[in-house]
C-alpha positions in Angstrom: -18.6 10.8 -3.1 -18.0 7.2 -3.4 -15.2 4.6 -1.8 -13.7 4.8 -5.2 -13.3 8.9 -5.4 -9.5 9.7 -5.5 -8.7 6.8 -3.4 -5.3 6.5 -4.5 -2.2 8.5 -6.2 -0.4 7.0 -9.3 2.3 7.0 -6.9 0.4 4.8 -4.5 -0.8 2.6 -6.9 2.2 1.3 -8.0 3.8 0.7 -4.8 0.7 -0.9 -3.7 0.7 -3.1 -7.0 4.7 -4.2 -5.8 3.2 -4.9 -2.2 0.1 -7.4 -3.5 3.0 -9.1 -5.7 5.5 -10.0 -3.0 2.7 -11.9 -1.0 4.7 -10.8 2.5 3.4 -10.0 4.5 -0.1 -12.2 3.6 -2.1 -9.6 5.5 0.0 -6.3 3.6 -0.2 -8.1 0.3 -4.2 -8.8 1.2 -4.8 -5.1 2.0 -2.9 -3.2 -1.0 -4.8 -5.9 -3.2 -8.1 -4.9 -1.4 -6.9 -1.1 -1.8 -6.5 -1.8 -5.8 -9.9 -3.3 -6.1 -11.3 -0.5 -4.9 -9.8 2.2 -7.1 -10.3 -0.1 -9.9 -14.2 0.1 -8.9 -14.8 -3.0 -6.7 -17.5 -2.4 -3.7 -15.9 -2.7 -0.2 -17.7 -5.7 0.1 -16.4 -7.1 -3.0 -13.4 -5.8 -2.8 -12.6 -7.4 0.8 -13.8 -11.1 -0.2 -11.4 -11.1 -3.3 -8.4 -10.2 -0.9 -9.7 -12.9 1.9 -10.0 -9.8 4.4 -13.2 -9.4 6.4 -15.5 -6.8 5.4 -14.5 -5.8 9.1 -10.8 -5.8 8.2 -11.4 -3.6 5.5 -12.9 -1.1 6.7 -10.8 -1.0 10.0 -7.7 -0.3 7.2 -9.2 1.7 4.7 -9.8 4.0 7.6 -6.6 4.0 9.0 -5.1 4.2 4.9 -7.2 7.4 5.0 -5.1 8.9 7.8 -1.4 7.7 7.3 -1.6 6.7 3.3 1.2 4.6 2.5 2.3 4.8 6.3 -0.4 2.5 7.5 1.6 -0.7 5.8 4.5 -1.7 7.8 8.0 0.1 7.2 9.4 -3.2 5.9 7.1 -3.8 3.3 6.8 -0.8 1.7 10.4 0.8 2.5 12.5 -1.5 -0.5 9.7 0.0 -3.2 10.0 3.3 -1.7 13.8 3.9 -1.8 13.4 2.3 -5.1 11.3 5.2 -6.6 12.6 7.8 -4.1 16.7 6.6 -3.2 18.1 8.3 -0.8 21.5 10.4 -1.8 24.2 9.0 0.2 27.3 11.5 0.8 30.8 9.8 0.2 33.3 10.7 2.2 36.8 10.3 2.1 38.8 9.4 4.8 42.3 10.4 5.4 45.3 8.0 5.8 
């Protein structure tokens, strides 16, 4: 099985694809674009020196990617694109006067 193998969901590529795009965090935007490289076939080696992570970086978040998925990015960068696909139902109530 390679890095490559079912790396990530259609899902989790498009939120990652909105994360490398908004550039902010640097580091988030650096490690979804290092994630995309990857499931697009890049080596980890490859794929960390066209994000400007370290090959140490890398592997430090692809492991911890493995384990949380999408949780391993902070909650503010990946909650807007999130609520987006997924918005939360909001109950209305009405308020006697």
């Amino acid at each position: 099985m390679t890095d490559q193998d079912n790396l990530l969901s259609a899902d989790e590529h498009e939120v990652l694809e909105q994360i490398a795009q908004r550039n902010d965090p640097q580091i988030e935007a650096q490690r979804a674009t290092a994630l995309l490289a990857m499931a697009d076939g890049q080596s980890r080696s490859d794929a960390a020196a066209a994000s400007g992570l370290t090959a140490g970086q890398l592997d430090y978040f692809l492991r911890k990617f493995r384990e949380q998925r999408l949780s391993a990015f902070d909650p503010v960068t990946q909650t807007p694109m999130i609520h987006q696909r997924h918005p939360m139902k909001i109950r209305q109530r009405s308020y006697g006067v």
